[in-house]
MIDRENNU-890132 format. One record per residue: x, y, z of N, C-alpha, C in turn. Coordinates in steps of 0.05 Angstrom, whole numbers, padded with zeros to 5 digits, always signed. Last residue first. Example, Ala and Ser with C-alpha at 12.3 -4.5 7.8 and 13.67 -1.06 7.14 Angstrom:
2
+00257-00045+00142+00273-00021+00143+00258+00001+00157
+00264-00114+00156+00246-00090+00156+00264-00066+00156
END
This chain:
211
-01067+00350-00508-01086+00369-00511-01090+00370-00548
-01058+00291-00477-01048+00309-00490-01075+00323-00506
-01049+00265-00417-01070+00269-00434-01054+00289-00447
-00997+00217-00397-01011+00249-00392-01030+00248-00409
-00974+00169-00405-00983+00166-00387-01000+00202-00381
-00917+00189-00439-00935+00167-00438-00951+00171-00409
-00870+00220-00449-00903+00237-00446-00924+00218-00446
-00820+00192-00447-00837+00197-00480-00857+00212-00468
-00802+00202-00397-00787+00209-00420-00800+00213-00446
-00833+00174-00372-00838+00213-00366-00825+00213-00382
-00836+00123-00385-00860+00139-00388-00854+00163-00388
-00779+00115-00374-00784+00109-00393-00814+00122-00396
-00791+00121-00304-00778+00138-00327-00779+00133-00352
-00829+00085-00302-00835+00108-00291-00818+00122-00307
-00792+00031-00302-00821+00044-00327-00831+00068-00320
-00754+00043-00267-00750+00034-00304-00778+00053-00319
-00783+00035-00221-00769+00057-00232-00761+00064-00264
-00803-00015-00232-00823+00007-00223-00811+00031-00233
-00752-00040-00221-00764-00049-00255-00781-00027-00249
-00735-00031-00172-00717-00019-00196-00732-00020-00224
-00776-00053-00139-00771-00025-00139-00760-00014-00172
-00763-00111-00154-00794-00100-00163-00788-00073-00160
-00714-00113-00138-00718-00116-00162-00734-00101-00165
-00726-00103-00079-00707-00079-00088-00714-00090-00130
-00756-00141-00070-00765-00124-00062-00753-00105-00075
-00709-00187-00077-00740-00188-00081-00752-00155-00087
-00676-00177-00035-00667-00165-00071-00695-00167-00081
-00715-00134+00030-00694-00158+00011-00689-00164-00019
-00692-00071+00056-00717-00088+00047-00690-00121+00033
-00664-00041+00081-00678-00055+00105-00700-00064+00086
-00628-00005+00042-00654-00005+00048-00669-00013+00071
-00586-00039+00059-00584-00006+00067-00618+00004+00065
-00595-00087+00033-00588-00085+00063-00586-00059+00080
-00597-00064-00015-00620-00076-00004-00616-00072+00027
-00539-00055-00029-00566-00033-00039-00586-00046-00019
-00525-00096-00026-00515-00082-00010-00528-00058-00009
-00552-00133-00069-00548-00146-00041-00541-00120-00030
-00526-00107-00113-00560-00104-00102-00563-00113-00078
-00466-00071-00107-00475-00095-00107-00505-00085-00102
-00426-00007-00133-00446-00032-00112-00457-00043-00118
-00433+00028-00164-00410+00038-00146-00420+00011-00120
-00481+00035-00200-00457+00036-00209-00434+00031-00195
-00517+00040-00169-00513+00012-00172-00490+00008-00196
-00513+00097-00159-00507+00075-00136-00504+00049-00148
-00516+00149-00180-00506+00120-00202-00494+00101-00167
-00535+00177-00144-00556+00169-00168-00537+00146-00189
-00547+00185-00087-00529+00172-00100-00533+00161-00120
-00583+00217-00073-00568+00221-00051-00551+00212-00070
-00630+00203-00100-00629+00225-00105-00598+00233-00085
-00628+00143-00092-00626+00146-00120-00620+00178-00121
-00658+00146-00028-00625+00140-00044-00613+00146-00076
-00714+00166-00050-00685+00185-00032-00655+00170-00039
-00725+00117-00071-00719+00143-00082-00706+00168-00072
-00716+00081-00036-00704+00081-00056-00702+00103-00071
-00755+00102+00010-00726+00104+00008-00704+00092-00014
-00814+00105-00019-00797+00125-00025-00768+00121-00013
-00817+00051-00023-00803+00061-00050-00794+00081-00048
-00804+00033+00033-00783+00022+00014-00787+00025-00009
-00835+00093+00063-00837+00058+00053-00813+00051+00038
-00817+00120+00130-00817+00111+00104-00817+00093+00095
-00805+00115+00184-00819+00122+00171-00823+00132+00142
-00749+00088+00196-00777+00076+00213-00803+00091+00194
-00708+00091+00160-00716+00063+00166-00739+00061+00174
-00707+00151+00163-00707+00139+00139-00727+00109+00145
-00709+00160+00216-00727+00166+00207-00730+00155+00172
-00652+00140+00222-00671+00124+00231-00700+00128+00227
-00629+00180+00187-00616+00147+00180-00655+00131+00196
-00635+00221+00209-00643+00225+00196-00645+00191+00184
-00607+00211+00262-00629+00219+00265-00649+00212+00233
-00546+00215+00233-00566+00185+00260-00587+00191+00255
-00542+00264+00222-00550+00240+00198-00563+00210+00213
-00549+00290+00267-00570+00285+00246-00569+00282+00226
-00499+00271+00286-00524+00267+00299-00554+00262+00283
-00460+00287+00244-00471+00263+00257-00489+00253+00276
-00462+00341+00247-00478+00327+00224-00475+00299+00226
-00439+00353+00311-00479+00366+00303-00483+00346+00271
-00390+00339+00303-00412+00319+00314-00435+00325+00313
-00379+00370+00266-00378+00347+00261-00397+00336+00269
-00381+00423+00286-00388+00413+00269-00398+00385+00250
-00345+00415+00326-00367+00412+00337-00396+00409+00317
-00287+00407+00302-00300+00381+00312-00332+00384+00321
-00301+00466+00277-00294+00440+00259-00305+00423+00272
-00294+00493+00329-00305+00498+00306-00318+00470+00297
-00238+00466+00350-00265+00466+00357-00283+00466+00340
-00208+00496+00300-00207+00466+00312-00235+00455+00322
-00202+00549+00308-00217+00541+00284-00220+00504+00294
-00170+00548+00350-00193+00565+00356-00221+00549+00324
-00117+00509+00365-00137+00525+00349-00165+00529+00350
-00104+00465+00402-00091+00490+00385-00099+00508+00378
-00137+00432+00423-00120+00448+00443-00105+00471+00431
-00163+00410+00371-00179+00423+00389-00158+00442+00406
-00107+00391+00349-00119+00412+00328-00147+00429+00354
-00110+00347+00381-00081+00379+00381-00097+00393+00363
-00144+00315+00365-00139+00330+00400-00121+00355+00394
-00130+00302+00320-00154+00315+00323-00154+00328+00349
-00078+00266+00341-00078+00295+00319-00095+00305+00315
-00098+00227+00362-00096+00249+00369-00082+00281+00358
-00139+00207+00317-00147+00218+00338-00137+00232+00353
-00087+00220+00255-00109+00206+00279-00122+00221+00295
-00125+00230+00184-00110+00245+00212-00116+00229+00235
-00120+00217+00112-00132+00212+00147-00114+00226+00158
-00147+00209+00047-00130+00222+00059-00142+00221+00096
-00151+00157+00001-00169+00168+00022-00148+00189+00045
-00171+00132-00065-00156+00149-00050-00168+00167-00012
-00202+00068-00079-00205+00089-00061-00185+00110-00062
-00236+00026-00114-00218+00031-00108-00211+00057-00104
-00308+00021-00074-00296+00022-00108-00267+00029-00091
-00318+00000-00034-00332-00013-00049-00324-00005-00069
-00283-00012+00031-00278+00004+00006-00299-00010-00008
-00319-00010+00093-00306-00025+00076-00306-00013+00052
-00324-00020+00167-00313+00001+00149-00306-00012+00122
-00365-00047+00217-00342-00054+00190-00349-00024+00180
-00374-00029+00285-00386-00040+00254-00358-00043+00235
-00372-00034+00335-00390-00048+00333-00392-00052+00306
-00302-00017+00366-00324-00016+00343-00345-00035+00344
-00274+00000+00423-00272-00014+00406-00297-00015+00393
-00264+00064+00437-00270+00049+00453-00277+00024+00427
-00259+00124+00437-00234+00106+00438-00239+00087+00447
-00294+00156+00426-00303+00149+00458-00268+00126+00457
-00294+00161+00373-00296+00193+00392-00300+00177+00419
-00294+00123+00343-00272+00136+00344-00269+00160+00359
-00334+00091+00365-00303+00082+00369-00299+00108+00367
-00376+00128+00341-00378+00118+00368-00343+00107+00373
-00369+00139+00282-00368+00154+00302-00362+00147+00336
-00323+00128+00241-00341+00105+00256-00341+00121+00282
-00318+00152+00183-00312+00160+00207-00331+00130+00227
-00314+00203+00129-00320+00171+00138-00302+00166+00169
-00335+00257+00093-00318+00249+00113-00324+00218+00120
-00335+00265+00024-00349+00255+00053-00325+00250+00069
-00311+00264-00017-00306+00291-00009-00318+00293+00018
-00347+00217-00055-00319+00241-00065-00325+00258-00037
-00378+00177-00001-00364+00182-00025-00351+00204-00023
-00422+00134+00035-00396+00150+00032-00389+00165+00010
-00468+00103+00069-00449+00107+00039-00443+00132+00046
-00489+00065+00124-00477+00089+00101-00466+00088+00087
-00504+00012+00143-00520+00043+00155-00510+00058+00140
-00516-00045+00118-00518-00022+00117-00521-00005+00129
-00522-00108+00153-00535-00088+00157-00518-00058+00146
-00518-00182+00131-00500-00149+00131-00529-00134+00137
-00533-00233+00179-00531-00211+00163-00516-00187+00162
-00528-00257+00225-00504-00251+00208-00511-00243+00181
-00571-00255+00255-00571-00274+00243-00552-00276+00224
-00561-00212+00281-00561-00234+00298-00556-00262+00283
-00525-00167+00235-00545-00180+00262-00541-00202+00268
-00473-00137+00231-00476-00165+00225-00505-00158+00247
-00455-00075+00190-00456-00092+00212-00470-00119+00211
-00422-00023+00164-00446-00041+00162-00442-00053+00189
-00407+00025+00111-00404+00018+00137-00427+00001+00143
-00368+00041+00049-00394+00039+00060-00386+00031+00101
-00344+00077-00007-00341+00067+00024-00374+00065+00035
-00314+00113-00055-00342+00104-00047-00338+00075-00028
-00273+00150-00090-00273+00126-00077-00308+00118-00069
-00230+00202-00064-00239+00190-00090-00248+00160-00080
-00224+00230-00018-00211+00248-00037-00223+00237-00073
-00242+00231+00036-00254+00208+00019-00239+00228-00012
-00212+00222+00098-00230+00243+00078-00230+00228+00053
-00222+00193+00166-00224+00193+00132-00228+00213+00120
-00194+00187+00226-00218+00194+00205-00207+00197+00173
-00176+00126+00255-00170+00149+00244-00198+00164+00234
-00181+00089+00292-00160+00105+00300-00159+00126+00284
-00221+00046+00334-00221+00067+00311-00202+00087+00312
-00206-00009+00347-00217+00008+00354-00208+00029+00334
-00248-00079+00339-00216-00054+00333-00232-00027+00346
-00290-00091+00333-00277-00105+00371-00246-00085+00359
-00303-00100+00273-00315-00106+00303-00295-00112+00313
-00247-00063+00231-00275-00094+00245-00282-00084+00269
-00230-00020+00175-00243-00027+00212-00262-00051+00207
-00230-00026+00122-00216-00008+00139-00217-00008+00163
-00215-00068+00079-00242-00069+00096-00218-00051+00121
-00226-00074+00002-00216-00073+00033-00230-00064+00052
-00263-00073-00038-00269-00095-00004-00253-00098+00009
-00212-00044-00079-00241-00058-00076-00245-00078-00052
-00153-00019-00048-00175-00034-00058-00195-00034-00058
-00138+00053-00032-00141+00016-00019-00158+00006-00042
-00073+00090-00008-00100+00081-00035-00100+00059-00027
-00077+00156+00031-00061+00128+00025-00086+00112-00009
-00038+00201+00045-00058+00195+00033-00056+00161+00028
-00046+00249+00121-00032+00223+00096-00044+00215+00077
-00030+00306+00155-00045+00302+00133-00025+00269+00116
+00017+00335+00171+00007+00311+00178-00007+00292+00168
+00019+00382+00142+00050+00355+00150+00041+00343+00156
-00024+00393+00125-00011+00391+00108+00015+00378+00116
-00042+00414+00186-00060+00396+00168-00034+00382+00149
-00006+00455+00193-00005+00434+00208-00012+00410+00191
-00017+00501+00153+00010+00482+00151+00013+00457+00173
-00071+00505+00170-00065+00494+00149-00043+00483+00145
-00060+00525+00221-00075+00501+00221-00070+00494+00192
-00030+00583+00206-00012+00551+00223-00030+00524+00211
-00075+00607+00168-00054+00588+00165-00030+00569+00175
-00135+00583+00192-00118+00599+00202-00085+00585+00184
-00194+00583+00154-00178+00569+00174-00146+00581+00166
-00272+00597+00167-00237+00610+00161-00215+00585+00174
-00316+00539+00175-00294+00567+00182-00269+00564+00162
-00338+00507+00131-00347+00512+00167-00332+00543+00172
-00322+00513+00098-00342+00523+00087-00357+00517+00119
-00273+00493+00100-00272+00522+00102-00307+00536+00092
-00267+00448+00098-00266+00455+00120-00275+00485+00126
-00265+00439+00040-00282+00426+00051-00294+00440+00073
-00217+00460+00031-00232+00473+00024-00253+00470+00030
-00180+00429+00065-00192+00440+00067-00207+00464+00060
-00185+00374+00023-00197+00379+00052-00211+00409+00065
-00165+00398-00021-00189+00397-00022-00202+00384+00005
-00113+00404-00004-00127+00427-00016-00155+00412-00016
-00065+00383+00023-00091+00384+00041-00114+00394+00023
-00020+00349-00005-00026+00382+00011-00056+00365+00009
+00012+00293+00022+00002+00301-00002-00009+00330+00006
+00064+00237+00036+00058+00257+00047+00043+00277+00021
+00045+00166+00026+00065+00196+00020+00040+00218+00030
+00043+00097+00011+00041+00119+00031+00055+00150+00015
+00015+00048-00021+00029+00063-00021+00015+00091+00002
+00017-00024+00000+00000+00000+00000+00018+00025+00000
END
């Protein structure tokens, strides 16, 4: 796996749409700052590791999942160009993981550890900022993740996903599309063929009364 030191530019341009950021913090970012490149189904964190870094997703598409009871995969996120990826709970309590981290297309991914996120809080004023940022759009992506699952049907969350990640089954399996749904391939077919003919109709004007 290749390693090297790379500038920060589209981190933090990322960052800068939270705050100004100060140029020490940028020359910090930029020595520390790593990029590395992983495979297809590498798998960046297991259950019972603990989470050492955060991700910036520079190129690539990542997911995060988990096993139920009955060892199923369970989906909770997709990832992609310019997302942060992160296994929130490990990696902000330093306390070993409940889910998998895994590449689904081949990745560039630039990281910082944890405690290089500590020095950036004790350093800088923009630091804070940033991490408090963080954790307010991980809350309500939680929030938003479980209102997905509990109230909504499995067409409209195919259609929210299709509008969140419109070449998804370009960048993934149906099995892994489904398991993020909380429906089964059964279910996700009959969606996709529904979708087919819905577009294929609005495309010709099939289905309107014409004047």
């Amino acid at each position: 796996m290749e390693k090297h030191y790379d500038e920060a530019t589209e981190l933090l341009a990322a960052l800068s749409f939270i705050t100004p950021i100060s140029q020490p913090f940028q020359q910090r970012l930029n020595e520390q700052l790593l990029t590395d490149r992983f495979p297809r189904r590498h798998i960046l964190l297991r259950p019972g590791e603990t989470a050492r870094h955060i991700y910036f997703i520079k190129e690539g598409f990542l997911r995060a999942y988990f096993l139920d009871r009955e060892g199923r995969e369970c989906t909770t996120w997709f990832m992609g160009k310019y997302d942060l990826m992160i296994s929130v709970y490990s990696f902000f309590t330093q306390r070993p993981a409940y889910e998998y981290i895994e590449v689904l297309q081949e990745s560039t991914l630039q990281h910082i550890t944890y405690l290089q996120l500590q020095s950036y809080y004790a350093d800088f004023r923009e630091g804070n900022l940033i991490g408090r940022a963080m954790m307010e759009r991980d809350y309500m992506m939680s929030e938003e993740r479980a209102i997905f699952l509990r109230c909504k049907t499995p067409s409209e969350r195919y259609e929210q996903l299709l509008k969140t990640h419109p070449d998804i089954t370009q960048k993934t399996i149906q099995i892994i599309i489904a398991s993020y749904l909380g429906i089964g391939r059964e279910t996700l077919n009959r969606l996709s063929v529904q979708k087919l003919k819905s577009d294929f109709k609005h495309k010709n004007g099939l289905g309107h009364e014409h004047q």
